[in-house]
C-alpha positions, 0 to 999 in steps of 0.5 A, a space after each residue: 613505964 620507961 621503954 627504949 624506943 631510939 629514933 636513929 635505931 628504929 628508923 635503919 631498922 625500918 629503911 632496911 627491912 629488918 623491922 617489919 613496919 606492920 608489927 612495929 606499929 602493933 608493938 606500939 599499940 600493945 604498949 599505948 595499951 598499957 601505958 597510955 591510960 596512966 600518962 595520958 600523952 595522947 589526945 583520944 583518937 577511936 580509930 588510931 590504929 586502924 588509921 595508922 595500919 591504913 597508912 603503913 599499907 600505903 607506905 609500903 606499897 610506894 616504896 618496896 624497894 629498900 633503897 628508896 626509902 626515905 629517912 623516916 619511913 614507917 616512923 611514928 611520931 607524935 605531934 603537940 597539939 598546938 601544930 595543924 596537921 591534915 586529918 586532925 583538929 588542933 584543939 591547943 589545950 583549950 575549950 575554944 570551938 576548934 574552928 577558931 585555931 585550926 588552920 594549914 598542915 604545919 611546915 614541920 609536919 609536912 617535912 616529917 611526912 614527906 620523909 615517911 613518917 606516920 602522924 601517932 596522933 596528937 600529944 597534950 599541951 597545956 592551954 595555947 602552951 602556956 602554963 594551965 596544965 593538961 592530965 599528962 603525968 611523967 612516965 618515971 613516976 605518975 605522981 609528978 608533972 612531965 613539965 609544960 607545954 609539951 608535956 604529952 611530947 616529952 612523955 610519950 618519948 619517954 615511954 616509948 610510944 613514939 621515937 620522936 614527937 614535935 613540940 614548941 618553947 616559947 620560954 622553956 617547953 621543950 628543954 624543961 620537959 625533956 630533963 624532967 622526962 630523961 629524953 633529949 630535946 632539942 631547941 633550934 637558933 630562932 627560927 632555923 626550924 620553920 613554924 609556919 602552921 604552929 598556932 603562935 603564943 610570941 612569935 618573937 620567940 616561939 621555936 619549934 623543937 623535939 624530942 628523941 631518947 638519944 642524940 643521934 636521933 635528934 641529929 636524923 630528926 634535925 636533918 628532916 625538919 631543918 630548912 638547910 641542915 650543914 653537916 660539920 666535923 667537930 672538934 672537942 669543945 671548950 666548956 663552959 659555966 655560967 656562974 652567977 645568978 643565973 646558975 643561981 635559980 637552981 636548987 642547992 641540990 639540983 646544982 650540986 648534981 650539976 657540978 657532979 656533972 661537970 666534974 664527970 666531963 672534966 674527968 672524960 677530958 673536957 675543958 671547962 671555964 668558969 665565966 661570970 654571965 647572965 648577973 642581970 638575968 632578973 632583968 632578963 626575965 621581966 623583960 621575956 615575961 613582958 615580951 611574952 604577955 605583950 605578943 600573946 595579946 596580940 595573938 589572941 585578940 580576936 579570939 580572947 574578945 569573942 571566947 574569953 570567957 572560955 580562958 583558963 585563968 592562968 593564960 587569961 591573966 597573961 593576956 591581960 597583963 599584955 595589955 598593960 605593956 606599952 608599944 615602948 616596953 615591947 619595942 625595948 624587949 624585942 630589942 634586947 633579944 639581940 642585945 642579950 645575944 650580943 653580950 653572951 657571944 662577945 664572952 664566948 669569943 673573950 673566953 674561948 667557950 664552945 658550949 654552955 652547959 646549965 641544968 635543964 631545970 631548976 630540979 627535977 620534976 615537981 610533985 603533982 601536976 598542978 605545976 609544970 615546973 620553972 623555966 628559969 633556966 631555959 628563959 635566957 637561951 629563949 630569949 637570945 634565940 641560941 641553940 639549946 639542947 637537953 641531954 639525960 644526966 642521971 637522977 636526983 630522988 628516982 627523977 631524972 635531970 637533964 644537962 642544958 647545953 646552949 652554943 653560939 646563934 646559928 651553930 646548930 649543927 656543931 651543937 648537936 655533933 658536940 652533944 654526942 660525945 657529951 652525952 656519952 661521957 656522961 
């Protein structure tokens, strides 16, 4: 149910009139038809199609003329449901009335909007993007999970439904799905992407991301949705591993498709250090658990007090425990964002490392969809507030995996320019 649909060729296909924006839209139809019904990536919507038709009319009688096109003109992209759009209810999983969390069209999807993209709908998170899953299956094999919270972002990518979909990681929600569904994702330094209009879990670390199937996609998508997107020459990066406990978390089979990994990048010329980092990741962990629970109490205060009992057990718990984390023990967590980023950088610069490379997981997709899977690995780059990008690397039993390449706070742009010479050599 894997079907190519490359954001960076669709959207010059489309600007150019060499694609016709009418039978894309009914290629994509044709294709929902057949795949959406065993994935489920997309909130029910009866009149979708005739919406979008209603819209891709609109959109080409502004603009006729191919040189006025603007960057994602006929695009269809999906939307996680915890982002407001005008014209939709934000629903966030939950059995809540919508009127409770519905709030002003999302940053990001006005900026898509505006670059000429089409809403395909709403795609499924788990309940408020925490951890009770939706019906939403991996397009690579229906019998495991597509990962959490954007699960329905990452699987309608993944099979093609749209070119590009948004989505949030507040631990590990956008690299994680995008490694168990074979799509790149991107998670921007803190805040480089604006989240206003995205219902917040943590606001300390919720970042907005997305998913493209190829990396020039996502430099097009980042160019859109930035606030201030600097265009820079890259060099070849330096390398490096993480080892240490926190390589560790891996599976003893996931890892040794990691080292085969790295070890096809050395054989295409890369440099690559093996630094010790992240030895207190089991500190690092509780206290991003700590700061999660905390900020989701708050969060939910008043909607938790009036519709708790509407909850699903997982998220209530979280909101629980956040009330038992004192105002010191969140002061301390916040604090130690920078403290963690600070240390990280302070190796970088000591050992000359441009990029970290780690699994986008600790393995590839579980069984079942009870279980989003572990965003161990992603947790650390979360909590720093560095930029992280998935890439697809292969397979380990018929599922993909992903390579999670982290740079340097704020160096989004060379992160994205080095992530296309190493997903080509991988």
């Amino acid at each position: 149910m894997i079907e190519d649909e490359p954001l960076s060729a669709v959207a010059a296909s489309l600007r150019a009139g060499r694609m016709d924006p009418d039978e894309h839209l009914a290629t994509l139809e044709d294709r929902a038809d057949r795949v959406e019904p065993r994935i489920e990536a997309l909130l029910d919507e009866p009149d979708r199609w005739d919406r979008l038709n209603r819209e891709v009319r609109a959109l080409e009688a502004q603009f006729d003329d191919p040189a006025t096109r603007p960057p994602l003109y006929g695009v269809s992209v999906g939307v996680k449901d915890i982002f407001h759009a005008e014209g939709f209810l934000t629903r966030a999983g939950a059995d809540v009335p919508p009127g409770s969390v519905t709030g002003a069209e999302a940053d990001s999807v006005r900026a898509l909007r505006e670059a000429g993209a089409l809403v395909l709908g709403k795609t499924v998170t788990t309940e408020f993007a925490y951890f009770e899953p939706g019906p939403t299956r991996n397009p690579h094999d229906t019998d495991h999970t597509p990962g959490g919270s954007s699960s329905g972002s990452a699987a309608a990518v993944a099979a093609g439904l749209c070119p590009l979909a948004l989505g949030s990681q507040t631990i590990g929600s956008v690299i994680r799905p995008a490694a168990f569904c074979g799509v790149v994702g991107l998670k921007p330094t803190y805040g480089r992407i604006p989240i206003g209009g995205v219902l917040p879990v943590a606001p300390s670390v919720d970042h907005v991301g997305f998913f493209t199937q190829d990396v020039a996609g996502a430099k097009l998508a980042a160019i859109v949705l930035y606030d201030h997107w600097r265009p820079e020459q890259v060099d070849v990066p330096t390398l490096g591993v993480p080892e240490g406990p926190y390589l560790e978390q891996a599976d003893a089979e996931a890892l040794d498709a990691f080292r085969e990994q790295v070890a096809r990048l050395e054989e295409a010329g890369y440099e690559v250090r093996r630094v010790d980092l992240l030895g207190d990741v089991e500190d690092v962990n509780d206290r991003h658990q700590s700061l999660v629970a905390a900020e989701t109490a708050l969060s939910h205060s008043e909607r938790f007090a009036e519709y708790g009992d509407l909850y699903a057990e997982a998220t209530a718990e979280l909101i629980r425990e956040g009330h038992r984390v004192n105002v010191g023990e969140l002061c301390e967590a916040r604090t130690g964002r920078g403290e963690l980023r600070g240390a990280v950088e302070r190796t970088m610069d000591a050992e000359g490392v441009d990029v970290w490379l780690c699994p986008g997981a600790p393995g590839p997709a579980p069984e079942g969809i009870d279980n989003t899977g572990d965003p161990v690995m992603n947790l650390p780059w979360t909590h720093s507030g560095q930029p992280a990008m998935a890439l697809p690397a292969g397979e380990l039993d018929g599922l993909p995996l992903g390579l999670q390449c982290v740079a340097r706070y704020g160096d989004d742009e060379r992160l994205v320019g080095w992530a296309e010479g190493i997903a080509e050599a991988l």
